[in-house]
SEGU-48423 format. One record per residue: residue number from 1; residue in one letter; x, y, z of N, C-alpha, C in turn. Coordinates in Angstrom, 2 decimals. Last residue first. Example, Ala and Ser with C-alpha at 12.3 -4.5 7.8 and 13.67 -1.06 7.14 Angstrom:
BEGIN
> i_aa_nc1_nc2_nc3_cac1_cac2_cac3_cc1_cc2_cc3
> 2_S_12.85_-2.25_7.08_13.67_-1.06_7.14_12.90_0.03_7.87
> 1_A_13.19_-5.69_7.80_12.30_-4.50_7.80_13.20_-3.30_7.80
# end
This chain:
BEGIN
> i_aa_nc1_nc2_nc3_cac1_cac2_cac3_cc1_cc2_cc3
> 143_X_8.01_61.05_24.48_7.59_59.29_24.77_8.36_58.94_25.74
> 142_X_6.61_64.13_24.67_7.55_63.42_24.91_7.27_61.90_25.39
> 141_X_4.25_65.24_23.41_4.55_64.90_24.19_5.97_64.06_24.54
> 140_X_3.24_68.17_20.86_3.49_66.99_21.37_4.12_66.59_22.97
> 139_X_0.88_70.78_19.42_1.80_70.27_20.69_2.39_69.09_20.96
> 138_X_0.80_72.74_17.06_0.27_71.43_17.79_1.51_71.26_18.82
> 137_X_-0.52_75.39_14.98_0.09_74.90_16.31_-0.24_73.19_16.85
> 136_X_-0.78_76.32_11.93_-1.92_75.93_12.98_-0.26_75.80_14.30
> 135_X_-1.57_79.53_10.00_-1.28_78.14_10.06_-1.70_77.55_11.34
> 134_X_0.19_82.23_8.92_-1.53_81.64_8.41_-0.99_80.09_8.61
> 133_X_2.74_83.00_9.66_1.51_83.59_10.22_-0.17_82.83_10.17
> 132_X_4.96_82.12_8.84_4.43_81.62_9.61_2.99_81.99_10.28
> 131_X_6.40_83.39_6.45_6.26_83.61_7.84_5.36_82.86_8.99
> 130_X_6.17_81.20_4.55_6.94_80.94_5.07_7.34_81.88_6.79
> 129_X_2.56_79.90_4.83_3.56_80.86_4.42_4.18_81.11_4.91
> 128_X_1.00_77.66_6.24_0.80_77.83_4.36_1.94_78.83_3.48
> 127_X_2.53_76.39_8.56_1.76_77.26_7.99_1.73_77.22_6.44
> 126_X_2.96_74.61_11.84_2.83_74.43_10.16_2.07_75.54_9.62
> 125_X_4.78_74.24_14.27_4.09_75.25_13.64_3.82_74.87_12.24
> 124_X_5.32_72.12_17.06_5.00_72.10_15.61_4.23_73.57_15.10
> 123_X_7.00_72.01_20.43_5.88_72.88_19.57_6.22_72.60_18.12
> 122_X_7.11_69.87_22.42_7.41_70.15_21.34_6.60_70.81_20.85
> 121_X_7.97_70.14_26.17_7.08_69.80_25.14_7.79_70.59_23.92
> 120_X_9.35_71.50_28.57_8.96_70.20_28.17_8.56_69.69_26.81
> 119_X_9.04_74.16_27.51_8.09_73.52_28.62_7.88_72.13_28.45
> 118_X_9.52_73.47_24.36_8.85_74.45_25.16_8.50_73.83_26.07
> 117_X_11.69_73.78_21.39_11.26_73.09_22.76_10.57_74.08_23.54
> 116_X_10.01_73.79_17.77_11.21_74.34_18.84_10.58_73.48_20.39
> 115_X_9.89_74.42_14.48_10.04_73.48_15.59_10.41_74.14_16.95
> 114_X_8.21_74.59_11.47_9.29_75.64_12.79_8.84_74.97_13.74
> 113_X_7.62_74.57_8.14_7.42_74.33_9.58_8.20_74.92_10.16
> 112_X_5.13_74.76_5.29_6.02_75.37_6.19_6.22_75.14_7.77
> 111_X_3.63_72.05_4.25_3.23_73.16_5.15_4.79_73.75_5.64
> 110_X_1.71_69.61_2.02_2.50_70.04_2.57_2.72_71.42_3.10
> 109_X_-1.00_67.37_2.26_-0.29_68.62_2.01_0.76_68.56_2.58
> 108_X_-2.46_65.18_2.81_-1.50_64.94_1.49_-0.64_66.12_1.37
> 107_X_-4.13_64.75_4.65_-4.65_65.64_3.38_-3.30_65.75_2.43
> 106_X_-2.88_63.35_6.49_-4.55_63.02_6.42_-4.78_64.17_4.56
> 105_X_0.06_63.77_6.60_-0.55_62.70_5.80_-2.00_62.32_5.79
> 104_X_1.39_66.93_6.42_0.09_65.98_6.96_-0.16_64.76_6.17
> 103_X_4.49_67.32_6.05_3.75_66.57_5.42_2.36_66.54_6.51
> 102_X_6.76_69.93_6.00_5.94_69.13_6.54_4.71_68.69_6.17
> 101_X_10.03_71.18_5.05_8.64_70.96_4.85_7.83_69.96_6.18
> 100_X_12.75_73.65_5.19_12.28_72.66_4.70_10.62_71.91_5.05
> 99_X_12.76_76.43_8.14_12.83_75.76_7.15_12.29_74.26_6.33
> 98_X_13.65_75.11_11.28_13.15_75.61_10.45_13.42_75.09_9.08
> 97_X_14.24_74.49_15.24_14.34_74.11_13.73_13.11_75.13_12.63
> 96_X_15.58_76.32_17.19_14.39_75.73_16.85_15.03_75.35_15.48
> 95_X_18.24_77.86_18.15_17.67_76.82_18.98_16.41_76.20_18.72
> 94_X_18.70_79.44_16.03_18.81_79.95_17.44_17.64_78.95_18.20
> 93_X_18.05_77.01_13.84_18.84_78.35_13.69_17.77_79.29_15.02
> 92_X_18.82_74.35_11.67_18.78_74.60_12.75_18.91_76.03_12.73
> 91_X_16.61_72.87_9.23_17.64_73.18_9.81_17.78_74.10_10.94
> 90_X_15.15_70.18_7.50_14.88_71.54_8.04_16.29_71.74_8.61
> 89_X_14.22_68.47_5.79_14.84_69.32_5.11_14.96_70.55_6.31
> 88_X_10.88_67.06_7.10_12.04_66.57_6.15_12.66_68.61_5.78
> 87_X_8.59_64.98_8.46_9.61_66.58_8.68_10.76_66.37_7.78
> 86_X_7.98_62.80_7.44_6.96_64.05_7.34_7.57_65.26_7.67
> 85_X_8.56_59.33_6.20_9.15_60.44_6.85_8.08_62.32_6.67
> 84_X_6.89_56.77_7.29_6.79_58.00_6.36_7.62_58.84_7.10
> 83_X_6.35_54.69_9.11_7.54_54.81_8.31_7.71_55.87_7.49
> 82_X_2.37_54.92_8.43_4.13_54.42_9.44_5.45_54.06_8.36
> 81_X_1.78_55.11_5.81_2.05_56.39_7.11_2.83_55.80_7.60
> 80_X_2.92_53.20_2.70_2.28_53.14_4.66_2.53_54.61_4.82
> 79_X_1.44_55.11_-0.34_2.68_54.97_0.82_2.36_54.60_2.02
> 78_X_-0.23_56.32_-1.94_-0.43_55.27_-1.20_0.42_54.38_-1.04
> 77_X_2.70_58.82_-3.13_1.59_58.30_-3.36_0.66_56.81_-2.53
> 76_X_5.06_59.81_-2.67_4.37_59.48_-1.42_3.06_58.86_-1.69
> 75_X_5.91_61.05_-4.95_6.84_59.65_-4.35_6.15_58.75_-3.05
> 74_X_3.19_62.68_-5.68_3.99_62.09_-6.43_4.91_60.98_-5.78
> 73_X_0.97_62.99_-2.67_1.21_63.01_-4.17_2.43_62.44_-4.45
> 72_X_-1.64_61.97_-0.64_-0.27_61.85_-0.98_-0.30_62.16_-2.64
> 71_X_-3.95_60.34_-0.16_-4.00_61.65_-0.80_-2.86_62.49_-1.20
> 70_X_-3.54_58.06_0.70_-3.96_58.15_-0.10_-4.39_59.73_-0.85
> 69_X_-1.26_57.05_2.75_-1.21_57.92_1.93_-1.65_58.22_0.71
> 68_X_-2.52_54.36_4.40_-1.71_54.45_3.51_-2.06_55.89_3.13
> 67_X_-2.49_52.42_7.78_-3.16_53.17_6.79_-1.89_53.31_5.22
> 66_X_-1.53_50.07_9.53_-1.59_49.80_7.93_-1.99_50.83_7.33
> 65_X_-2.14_50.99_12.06_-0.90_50.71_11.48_-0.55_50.52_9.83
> 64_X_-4.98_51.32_12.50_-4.04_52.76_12.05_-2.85_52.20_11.19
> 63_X_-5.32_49.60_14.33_-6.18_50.00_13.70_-5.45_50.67_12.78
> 62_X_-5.19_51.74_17.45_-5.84_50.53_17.36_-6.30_50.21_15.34
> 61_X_-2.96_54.53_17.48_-4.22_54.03_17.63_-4.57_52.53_16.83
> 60_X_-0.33_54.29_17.33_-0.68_54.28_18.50_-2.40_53.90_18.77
> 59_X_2.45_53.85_15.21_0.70_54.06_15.14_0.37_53.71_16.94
> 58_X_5.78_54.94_14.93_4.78_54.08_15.61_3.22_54.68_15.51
> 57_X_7.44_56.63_13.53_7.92_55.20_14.07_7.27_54.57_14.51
> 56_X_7.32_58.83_11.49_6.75_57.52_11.31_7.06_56.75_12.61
> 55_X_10.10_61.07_10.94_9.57_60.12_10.62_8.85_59.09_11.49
> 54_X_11.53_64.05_10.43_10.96_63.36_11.40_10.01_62.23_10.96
> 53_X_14.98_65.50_10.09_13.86_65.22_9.62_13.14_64.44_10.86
> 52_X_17.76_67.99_9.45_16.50_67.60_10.22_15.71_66.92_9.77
> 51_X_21.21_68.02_7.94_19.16_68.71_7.66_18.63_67.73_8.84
> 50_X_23.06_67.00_7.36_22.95_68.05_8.41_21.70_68.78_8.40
> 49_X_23.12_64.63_5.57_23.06_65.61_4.95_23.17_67.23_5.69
> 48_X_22.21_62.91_7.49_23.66_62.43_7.34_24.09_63.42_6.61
> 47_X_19.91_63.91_9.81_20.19_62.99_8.64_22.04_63.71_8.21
> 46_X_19.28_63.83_13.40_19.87_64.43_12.35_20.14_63.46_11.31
> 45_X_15.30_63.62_14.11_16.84_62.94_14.04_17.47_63.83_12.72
> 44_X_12.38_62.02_15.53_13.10_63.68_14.88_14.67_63.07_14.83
> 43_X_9.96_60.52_15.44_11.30_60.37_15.74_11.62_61.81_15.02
> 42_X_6.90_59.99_16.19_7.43_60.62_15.50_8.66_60.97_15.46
> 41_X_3.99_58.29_16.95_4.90_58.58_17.70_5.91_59.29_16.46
> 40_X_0.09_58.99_17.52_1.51_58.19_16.74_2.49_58.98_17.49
> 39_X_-1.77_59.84_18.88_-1.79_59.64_17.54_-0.81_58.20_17.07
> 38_X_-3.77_60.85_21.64_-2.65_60.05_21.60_-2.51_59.51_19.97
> 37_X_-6.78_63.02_21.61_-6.03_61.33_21.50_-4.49_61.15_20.81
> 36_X_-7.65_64.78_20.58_-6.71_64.97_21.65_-5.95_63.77_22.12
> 35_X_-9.78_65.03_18.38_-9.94_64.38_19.88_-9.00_64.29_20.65
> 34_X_-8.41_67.12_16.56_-9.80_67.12_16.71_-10.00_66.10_18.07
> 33_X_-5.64_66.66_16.46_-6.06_68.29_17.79_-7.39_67.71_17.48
> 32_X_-3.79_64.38_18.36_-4.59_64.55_17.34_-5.68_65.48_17.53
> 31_X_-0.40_64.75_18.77_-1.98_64.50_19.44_-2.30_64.62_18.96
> 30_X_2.27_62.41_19.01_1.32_63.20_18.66_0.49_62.92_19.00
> 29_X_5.40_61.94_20.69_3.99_61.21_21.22_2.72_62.72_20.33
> 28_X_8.38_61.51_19.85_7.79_62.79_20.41_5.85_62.01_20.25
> 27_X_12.22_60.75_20.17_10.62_60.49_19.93_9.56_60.98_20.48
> 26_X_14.78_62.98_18.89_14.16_61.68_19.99_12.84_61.61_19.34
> 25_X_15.68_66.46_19.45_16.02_65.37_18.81_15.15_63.77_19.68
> 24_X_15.26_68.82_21.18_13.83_68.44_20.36_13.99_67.06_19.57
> 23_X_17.50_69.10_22.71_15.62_68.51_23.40_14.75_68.18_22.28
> 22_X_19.11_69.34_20.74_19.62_67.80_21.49_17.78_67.69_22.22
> 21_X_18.37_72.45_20.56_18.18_70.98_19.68_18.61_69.68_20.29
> 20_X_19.40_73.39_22.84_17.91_73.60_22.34_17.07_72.09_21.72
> 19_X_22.12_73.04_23.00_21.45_72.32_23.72_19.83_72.24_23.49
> 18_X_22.47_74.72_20.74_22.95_73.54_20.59_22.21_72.55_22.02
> 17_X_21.76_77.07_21.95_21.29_76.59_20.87_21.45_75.21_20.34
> 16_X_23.89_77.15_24.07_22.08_77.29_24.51_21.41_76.65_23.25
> 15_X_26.26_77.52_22.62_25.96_76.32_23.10_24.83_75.85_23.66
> 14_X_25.58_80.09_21.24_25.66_78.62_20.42_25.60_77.02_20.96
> 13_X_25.45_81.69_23.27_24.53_81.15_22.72_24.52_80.24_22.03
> 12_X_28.65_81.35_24.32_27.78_80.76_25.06_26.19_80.42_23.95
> 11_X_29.66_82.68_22.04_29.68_81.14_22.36_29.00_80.79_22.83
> 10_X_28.90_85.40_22.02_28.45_84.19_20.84_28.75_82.86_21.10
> 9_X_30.13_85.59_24.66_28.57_85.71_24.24_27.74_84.99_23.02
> 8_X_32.50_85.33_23.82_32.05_84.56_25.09_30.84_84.83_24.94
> 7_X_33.31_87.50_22.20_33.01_86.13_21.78_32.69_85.37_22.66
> 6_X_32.27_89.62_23.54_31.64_89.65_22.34_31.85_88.22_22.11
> 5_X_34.62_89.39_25.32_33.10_89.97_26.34_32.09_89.57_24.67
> 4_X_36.49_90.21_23.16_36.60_88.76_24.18_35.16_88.54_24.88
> 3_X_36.04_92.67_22.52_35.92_91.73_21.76_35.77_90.24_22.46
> 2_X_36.46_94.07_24.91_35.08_94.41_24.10_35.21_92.83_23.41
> 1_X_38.97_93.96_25.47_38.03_93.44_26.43_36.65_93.25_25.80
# end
């Protein structure tokens, strides 16, 4: 009874977890934390490798569409932003994404990330260290 009561529990979470991610998969409306303005738009999607990534799909501000990745380093060097992929390599684990990287394309860095759904909304964690402690929060919107 123990054991059966044990795998109906790991199932069920796998399928909470699995529904976790289907919310965060799609197109997600950034804000831009210094004016709060409406940024760009940002597709999240599974790649063909079973890693996570999030790319580029739309400039929203007036203006923007052509920038380029001028502080970008080595393959990303003055690269369009639109079309840039910026979540790249992450993977899934108890219903947020993790792991693999994230690009700011205003400073060229890259940042430890952790994804997850909240209240509707997408939480971005980027930090400098893989616990996550020294870093920022942003919120997106659903398009």
């Amino acid at each position: 009874m123990k054991k059966t009561f044990l795998l109906l529990f790991a199932l069920m979470q796998t399928v909470l977890a699995t529904a976790q991610i289907d919310k965060i998969l799609g197109d997600w409306v950034t804000v831009d934390d210094k004016t709060g303005q409406n940024y760009g738009v940002v597709t999240i999607y599974k790649g063909t490798d079973g890693k996570y990534y999030g790319k580029i799909s739309q400039m929203l501000v007036p203006g923007t569409e052509t920038l380029k990745c001028t502080e970008c380093v080595e393959e990303d060097t003055d690269k369009p932003i639109l079309g840039m992929v910026i979540i790249r390599g992450m993977s899934e684990k108890d219903g947020a994404l993790v792991g693999g990287k994230v690009l700011d394309p205003e400073s060229g860095k890259f940042y430890y990330g952790r994804i997850s759904y909240d209240n509707g909304r997408l939480k971005l964690r980027g930090s400098l260290d893989k616990a996550g402690i020294l870093g920022r929060n942003q919120r997106w919107n659903r398009k």
